[in-house]
N, C-alpha and C positions, 0 to 999 in steps of 0.2 A: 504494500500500500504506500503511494508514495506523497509526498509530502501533502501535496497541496489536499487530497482525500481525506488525510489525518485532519489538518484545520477547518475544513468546510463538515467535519462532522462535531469536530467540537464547539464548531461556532453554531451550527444547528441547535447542539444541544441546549447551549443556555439562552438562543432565543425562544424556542418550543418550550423550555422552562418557565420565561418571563409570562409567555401567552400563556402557560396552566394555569401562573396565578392570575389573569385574567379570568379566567374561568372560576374560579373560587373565588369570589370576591363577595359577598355576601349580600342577601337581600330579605325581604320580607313579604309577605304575599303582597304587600299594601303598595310596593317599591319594585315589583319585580318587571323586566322590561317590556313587556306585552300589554302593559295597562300604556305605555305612550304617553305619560304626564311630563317629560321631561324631551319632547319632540325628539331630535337627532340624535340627540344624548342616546337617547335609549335604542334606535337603532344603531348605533356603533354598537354598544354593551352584546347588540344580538350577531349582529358581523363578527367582531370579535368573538365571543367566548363562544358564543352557540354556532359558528359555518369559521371561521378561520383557524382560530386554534381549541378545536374541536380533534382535530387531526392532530393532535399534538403527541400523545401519548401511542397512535400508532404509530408515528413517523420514527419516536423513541422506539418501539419493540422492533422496527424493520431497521434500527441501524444497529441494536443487539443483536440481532440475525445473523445480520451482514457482518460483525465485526466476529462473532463467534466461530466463523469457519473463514475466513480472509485469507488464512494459509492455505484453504485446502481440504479436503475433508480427512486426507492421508495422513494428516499431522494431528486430526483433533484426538485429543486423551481425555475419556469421559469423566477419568476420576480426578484427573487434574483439574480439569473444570468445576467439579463439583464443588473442588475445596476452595479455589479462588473464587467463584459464586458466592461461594458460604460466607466469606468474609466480606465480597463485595456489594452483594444483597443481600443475604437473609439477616447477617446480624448487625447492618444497620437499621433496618426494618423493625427488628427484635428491641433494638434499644430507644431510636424515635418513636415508635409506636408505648414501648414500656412504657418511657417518661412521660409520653402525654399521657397517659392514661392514670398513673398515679396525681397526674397535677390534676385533670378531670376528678379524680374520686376524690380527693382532699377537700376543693372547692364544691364540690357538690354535697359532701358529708355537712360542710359548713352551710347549708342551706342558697349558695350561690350557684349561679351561672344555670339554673333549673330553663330545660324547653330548648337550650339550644345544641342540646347534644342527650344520646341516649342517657336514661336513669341510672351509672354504673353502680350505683350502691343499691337499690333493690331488681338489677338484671336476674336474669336465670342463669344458672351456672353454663350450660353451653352457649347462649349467647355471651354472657362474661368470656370465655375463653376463645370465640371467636372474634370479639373486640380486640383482645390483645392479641391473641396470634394469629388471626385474618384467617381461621381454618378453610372455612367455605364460604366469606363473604367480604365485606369491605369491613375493616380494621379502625377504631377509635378517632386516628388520624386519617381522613377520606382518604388522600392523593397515594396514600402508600400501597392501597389494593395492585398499582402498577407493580410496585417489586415482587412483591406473590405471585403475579400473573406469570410476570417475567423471569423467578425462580421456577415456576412450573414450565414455563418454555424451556427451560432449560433441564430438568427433568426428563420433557421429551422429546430432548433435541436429538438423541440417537436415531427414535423414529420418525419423528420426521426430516430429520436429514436422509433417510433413505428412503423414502416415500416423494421428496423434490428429486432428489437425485434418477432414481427409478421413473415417476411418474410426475414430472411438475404440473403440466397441463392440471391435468386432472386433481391433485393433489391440493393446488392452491381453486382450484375452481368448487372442488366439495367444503373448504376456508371457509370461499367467500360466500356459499350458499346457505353456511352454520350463521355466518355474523347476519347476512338479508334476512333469513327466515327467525321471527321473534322466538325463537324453542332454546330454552336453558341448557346450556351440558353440563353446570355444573364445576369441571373441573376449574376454569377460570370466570374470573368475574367480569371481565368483558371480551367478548368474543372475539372482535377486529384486533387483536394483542394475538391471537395463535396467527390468523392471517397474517397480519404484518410481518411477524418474527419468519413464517415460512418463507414468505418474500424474500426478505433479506437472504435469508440462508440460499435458497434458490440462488441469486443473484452472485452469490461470492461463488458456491457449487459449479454451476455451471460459467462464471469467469465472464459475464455481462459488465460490457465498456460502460461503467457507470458515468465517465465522462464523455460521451457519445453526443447529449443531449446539450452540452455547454455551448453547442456555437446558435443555440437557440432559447439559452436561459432568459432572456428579457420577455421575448412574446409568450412564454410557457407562462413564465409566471406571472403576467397581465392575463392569461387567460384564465389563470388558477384564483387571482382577483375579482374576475369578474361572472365566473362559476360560484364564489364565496358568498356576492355580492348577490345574486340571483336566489341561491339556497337561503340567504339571510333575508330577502324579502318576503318567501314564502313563509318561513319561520316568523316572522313578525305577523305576519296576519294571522297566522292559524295558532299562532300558538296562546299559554303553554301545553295545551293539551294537542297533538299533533295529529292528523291522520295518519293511516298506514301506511298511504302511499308516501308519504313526506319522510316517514321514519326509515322506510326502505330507501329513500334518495339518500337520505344521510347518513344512513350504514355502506353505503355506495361511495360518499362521499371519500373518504380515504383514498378509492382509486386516483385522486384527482389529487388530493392535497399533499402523498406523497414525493412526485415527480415534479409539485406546485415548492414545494418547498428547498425543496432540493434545488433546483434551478435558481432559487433567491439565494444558495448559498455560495452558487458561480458568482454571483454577484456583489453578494455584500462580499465576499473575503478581498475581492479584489480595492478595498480599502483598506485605510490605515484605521479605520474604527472596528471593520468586522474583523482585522487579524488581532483588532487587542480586545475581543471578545473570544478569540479562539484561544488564547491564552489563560483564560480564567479557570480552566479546568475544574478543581474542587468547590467552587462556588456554585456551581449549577447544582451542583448534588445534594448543597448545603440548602440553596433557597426551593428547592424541588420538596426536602425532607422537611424543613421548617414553616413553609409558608404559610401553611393551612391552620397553624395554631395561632401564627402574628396576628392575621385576618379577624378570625372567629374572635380573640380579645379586643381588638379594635370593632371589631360590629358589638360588642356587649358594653365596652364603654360608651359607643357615640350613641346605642339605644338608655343610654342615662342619662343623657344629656337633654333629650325629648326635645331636635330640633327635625323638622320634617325635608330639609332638604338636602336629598340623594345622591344628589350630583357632588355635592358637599364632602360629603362621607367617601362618595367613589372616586374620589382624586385623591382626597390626605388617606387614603385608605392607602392605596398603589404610589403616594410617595413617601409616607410616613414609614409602612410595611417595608418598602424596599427600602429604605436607610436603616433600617432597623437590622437588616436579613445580611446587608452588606456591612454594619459597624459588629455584627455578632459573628460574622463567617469571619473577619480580620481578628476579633481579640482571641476567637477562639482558636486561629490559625499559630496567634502568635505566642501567646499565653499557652496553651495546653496541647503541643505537637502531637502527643501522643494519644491522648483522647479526642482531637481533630479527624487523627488519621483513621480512627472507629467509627467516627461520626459519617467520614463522606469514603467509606468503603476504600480507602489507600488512594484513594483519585489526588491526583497533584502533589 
């Protein structure tokens, strides 16, 4: 892999990150963007989090894919993988996920923070242990169900590395008809995360010129703008309760936003701003794992405040949050190396 695929994936990374926390940025029924009280405002909020980066978290499982067999498939070691995963996902999952959850149960014990997250002090014991170790469902802290998923891809990356390999056509085409067709499988918590992951794997497998596409990255991703732009209008009229057909377009969606986004990273790297975005390495991992708790504390104080406007809240939200994400990824980087290095899975 050679250099310049190195940077345009780690600059992916921490934009696709930036845009998660767009997506979690918190609302209320009374505030949510389909009511339109805030005009344009609230169509970006649905451009953004609901049709742009929407695609965020597959774009992330198809470049785990792709990075997981890069050499080949002749070189992958199941059990070396498993052990570098172990460190690099499951146990920072195991620890972000712990600590929210004791901070959750303390505050909740003391009669605060009630309604905006499950009841952990009188759950059921199987839901209690699927909060904390996300067995079969999404985890205390929301955004971490991706590393479960993406640990389980990696579980069965043996098989379906030889299922692309053998059969890709068909292989990623039974994927993509799991993720359209609404029926649970259970093993992961969102579907389009096995898709994407095979994708990727495919693509390294069979030695697909991932730079192929670069001498047309501007109009791809003006079209991948204006595909976003199109799905976010339907979404705004119909929503939030969607038809099936809408929900099938945007489980489809992915096809489009991966090759959309990729193509933006032909382009942004060829700056001096997106190569010192490619440089940040462990910080994407930091505000990916942290962000979801910043947010949800800041939606509980500014609902004490009792002032009603949204727009308000959804900007010092996303500049308050992100200074916060970046002055705690720096002290914790520089103050506590060693427990840094647990926190963001040995990244940087």
């Amino acid at each position: 892999m050679d250099a310049n695929v190195s940077a345009r994936i780690n600059l992916l990374r921490i934009t696709l990150i930036c845009g998660i926390v767009l997506v979690h940025v918190p609302y209320g029924p009374e505030t949510e963007p389909f009511n339109g009280d805030n005009g344009i405002v609230d169509w970006l909020r649905v451009f953004l989090a609901e049709s742009v980066f929407r695609v965020g978290v597959p774009c992330l499982s198809a470049i785990s894919g792709y990075l997981l067999l890069r050499n080949g498939l002749e070189t992958f070691d199941y059990r070396k993988v498993l052990g570098r995963k172990m460190q690099s996902i499951l146990l920072p999952l195991l620890i972000w996920n712990g600590a929210f959850f004791l901070f959750v149960f303390l505050v909740q014990s003391r009669g605060i923070g009630e309604g905006y997250l499950p009841d952990v002090t009188h759950v059921p014991f199987p839901d209690l242990l699927n909060l904390i170790f996300a067995l079969n469902g999404e985890p205390i802290n929301l955004p971490l169900y991706f590393l479960r998923d993406l640990f389980v891809c990696i579980l069965l990356s043996p098989v379906l590395a030889f299922l692309v390999k053998r059969y890709p056509l068909s292989t990623l085409t039974l994927l993509l008809a799991l993720t359209v067709v609404p029926v649970p499988i259970h093993i992961v918590v969102r579907k389009s995360i096995l898709l994407s992951f095979a994708l990727g794997m495919s693509f390294a497998i069979h030695k697909v010129d991932i730079k192929k596409m670069d001498p047309y990255a501007a109009p791809v991703f003006a079209a991948f703008l204006i595909a976003s732009a199109r799905l976010a209008a339907a979404l705004y009229q119909y929503g939030p309760e969607y038809p099936y057909w809408l929900n099938v377009t945007r489980n489809f969606f992915i096809l489009i936003g991966i090759p959309g986004f990729w193509a933006l990273s032909a382009l942004l790297i060829q700056s001096e701003f997106g190569q010192r975005l490619a440089s940040t390495k462990g910080l994407s991992f930091w505000i990916f794992c942290a962000h979801y708790p910043v947010l949800l504390l800041l939606w509980m104080l500014w609902n004490r405040v009792n002032l009603n406007e949204y727009v308000v809240f959804y900007a010092g939200a996303l500049a308050i949050g992100g200074l916060l994400l970046l002055m705690s990824n720096e002290i914790a980087r520089r103050s506590f190396p060693g427990t840094y290095a647990l926190l963001v899975g040995s990244r940087g």
